[in-house]
N, C-alpha and C positions, 0 to 999 in steps of 0.2 A: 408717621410717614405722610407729608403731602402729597396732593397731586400735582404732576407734574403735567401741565397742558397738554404739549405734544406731545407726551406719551399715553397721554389716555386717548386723542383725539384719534390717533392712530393703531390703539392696540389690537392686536391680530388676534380675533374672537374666533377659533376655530369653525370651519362649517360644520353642520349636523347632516347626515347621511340614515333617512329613516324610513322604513316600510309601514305600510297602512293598507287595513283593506278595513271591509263591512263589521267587523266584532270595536275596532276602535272607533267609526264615525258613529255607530249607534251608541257607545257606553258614553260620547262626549255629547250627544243629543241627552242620553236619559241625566247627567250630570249636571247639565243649565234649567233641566226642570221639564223637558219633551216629554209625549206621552203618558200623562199621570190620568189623561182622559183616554180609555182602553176603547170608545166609540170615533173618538178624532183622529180621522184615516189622514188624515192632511200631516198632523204629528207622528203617527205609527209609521209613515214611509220614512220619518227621518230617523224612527228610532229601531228600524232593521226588521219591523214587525209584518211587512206586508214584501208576502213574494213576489207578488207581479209591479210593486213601486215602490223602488229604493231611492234615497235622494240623500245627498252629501250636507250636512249642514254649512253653510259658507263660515262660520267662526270655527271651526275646526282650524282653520289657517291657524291661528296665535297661536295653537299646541303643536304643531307640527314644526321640524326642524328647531328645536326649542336650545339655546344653546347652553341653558343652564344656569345658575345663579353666580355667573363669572365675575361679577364683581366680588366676589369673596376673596377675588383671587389679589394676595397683598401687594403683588405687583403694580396692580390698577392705582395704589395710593388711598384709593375710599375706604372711610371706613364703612364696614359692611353691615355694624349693627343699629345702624340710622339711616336703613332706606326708607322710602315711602314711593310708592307706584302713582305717581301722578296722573297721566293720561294716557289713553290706551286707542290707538285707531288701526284699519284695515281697509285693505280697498282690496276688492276680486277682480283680475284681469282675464279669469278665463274657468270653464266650469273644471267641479275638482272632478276627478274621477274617482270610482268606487273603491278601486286599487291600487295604489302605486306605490315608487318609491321618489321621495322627493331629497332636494338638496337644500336646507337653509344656511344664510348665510345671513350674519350678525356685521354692523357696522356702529360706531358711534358718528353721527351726524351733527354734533353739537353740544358745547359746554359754557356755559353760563354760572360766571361766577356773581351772588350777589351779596357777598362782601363778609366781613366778619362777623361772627356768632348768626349769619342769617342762610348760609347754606349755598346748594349749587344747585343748578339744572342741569340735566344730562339726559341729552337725545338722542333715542338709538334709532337701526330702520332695520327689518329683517326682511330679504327677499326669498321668496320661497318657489322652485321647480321642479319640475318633473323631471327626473331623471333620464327616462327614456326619449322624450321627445324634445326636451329643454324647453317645455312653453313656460311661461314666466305667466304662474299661476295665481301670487299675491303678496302684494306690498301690507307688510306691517310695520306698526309704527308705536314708538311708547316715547314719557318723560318719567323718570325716574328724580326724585325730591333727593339731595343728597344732607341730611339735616346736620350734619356735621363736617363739612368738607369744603366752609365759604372761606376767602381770606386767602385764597390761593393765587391771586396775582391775575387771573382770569379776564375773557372778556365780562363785560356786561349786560352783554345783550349779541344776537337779536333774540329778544324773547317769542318764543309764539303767543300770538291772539287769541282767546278763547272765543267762542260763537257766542253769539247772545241772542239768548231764546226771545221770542214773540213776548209783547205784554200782554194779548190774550188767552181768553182758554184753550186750551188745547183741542182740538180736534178729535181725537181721539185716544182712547183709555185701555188698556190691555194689562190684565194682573194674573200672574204666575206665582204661584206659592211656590214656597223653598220646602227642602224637606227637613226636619231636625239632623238626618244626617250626608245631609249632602256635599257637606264638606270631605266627609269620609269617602265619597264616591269620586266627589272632581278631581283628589289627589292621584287620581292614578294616572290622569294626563300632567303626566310632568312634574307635579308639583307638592311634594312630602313635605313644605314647608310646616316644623308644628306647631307654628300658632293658630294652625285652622284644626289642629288635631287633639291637641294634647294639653289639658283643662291649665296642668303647673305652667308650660310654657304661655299661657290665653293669659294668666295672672299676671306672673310677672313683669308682661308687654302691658298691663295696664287695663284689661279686658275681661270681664265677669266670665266669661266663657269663650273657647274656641271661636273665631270670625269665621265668615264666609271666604272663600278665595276673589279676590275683586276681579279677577277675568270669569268666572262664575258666575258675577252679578251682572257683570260684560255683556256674558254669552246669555243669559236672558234678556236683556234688553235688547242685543242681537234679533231672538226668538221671537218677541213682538216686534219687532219691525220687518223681520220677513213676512211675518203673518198678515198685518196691518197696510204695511206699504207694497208688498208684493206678490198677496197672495197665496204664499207659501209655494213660489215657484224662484227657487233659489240663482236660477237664473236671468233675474231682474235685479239680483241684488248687489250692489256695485260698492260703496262704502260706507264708514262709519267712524267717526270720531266721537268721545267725549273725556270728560276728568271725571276722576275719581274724588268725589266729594265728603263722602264719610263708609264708617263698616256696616257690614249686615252680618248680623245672627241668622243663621241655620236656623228656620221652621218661621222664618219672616216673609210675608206679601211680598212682592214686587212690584210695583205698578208703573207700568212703562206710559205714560203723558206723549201723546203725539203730534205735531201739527202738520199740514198738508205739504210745508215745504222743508219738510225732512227733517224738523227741529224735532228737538224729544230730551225728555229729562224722567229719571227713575225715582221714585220714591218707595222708602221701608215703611209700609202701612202703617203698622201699629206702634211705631215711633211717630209716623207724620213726619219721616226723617228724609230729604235729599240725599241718595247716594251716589247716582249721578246725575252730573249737569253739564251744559254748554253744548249739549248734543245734536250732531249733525249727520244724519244718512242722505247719498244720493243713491241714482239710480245707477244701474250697467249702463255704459253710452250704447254696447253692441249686445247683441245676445245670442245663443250658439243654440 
């Protein structure tokens, strides 16, 4: 089955309707790698550990209202076992609260065909609200690689840009170790995919072992640029784009490369490996 343009462009991704309080923003804090230093109160408030200072991680957004691995669904025309997560961004429009219930809502924004035997692009946007008040909390935003699903008669383009980082050094250096099983931890936000779990299925996809979840690797690069560019007052924190460049193994460095005008790219230490790049954080324009 091919894709059929206008019906992927349009198909109706059901909303997600999800409760959250403090046991889920700290298990997604201790998941990206928060708190592994039991003296840094700056990281213990985000990871549920200090009574008198609680704080929401802003990447928390990408799990929230999560609508699922719908493209699975044969209707869509994709085939489902040649994805790839190409780029992953967010922007916070307002701070999260500690509890809520929010509404996500999944759209396709964009399909780029780039011809035969060379695959598709497909851009989605997830808007995420607060139930009770309807503040318009946070725009997320992904490209999904479609490796098998070019040749479909599609547009061509507009492709998005990626940022091109500084030719100098970076600014600043920030490294968070992963844990050997912290793949086994992130899957509980949303995500039982088992190539992060289950060693047969890590093989077969081509992978000596289980990968990391790349919104994982995400959410610590997140982690350093809260830290680095705001502070760790998550109410500065405003967005963040990048691609996803290669995998990480679970019990791998993370080293998040900074520079002063929001640019930033990750590297897997003990490869000396890019996992991500073209990365771009601003600031909140307003702050509450």
């Amino acid at each position: 089955m091919a894709i059929d343009y206008d019906h992927l462009m349009n198909f109706d991704i059901p909303e997600v309707r999800q409760g959250y309080g403090p046991r889920d923003w700290a298990l997604y804090a201790l998941s990206v790698g928060m708190g592994q230093d039991p003296m840094d109160r700056a990281q213990l408030a985000y990871a549920g550990a200090l009574s008198d200072d609680a704080r929401v991680m802003p990447a928390l957004v990408n799990v929230l209202g999560h609508p699922g691995f719908w493209l699975s669904d044969p209707a869509t025309g994709v085939d489902a076992l040649k994805l790839v997560h190409g780029e992953q961004g967010m922007t916070i429009h307002a701070d999260l609260p500690e509890a809520a219930t929010v509404i996500g809502k999944t759209r396709v924004t964009g399909l780029v065909d780039k011809g035969e035997g060379k695959g598709a692009l497909l851009y989605y946007e997830k808007t995420l609200h607060d139930e009770a008040t309807g503040t318009h909390l946070a725009t997320c935003r992904g490209t999904t690689f479609l490796r098998g699903d070019g040749g479909f008669g599609g547009p061509e383009g507009p492709v998005k840009k990626p940022h091109v980082l500084p030719d100098t050094p970076p600014d600043h250096v920030f490294e968070t170790p992963t844990r050997p099983e912290q793949a086994l931890l992130y899957r509980w936000n949303a995500d039982p995919n088992p190539l992060h779990l289950d060693p047969a299925v890590a093989e077969k996809a081509g992978f000596e072992r289980p990968i990391l979840h790349g919104l994982a690797t995400f959410g610590a690069a997140a982690h350093a640029l809260l830290a680095v560019l705001c502070g760790y007052d998550a109410r500065r924190f405003g967005s963040m784009d990048a691609r996803f460049t290669a995998h990480v193994f679970p019990g791998e460095t993370l080293r998040t490369e900074i520079w002063t005008d929001g640019s930033f790219r990750t590297i897997a230490v003990e490869r000396d490996k890019q996992v991500i790049g073209n990365g771009l954080f601003q600031p909140r324009q307003e702050t509450r």
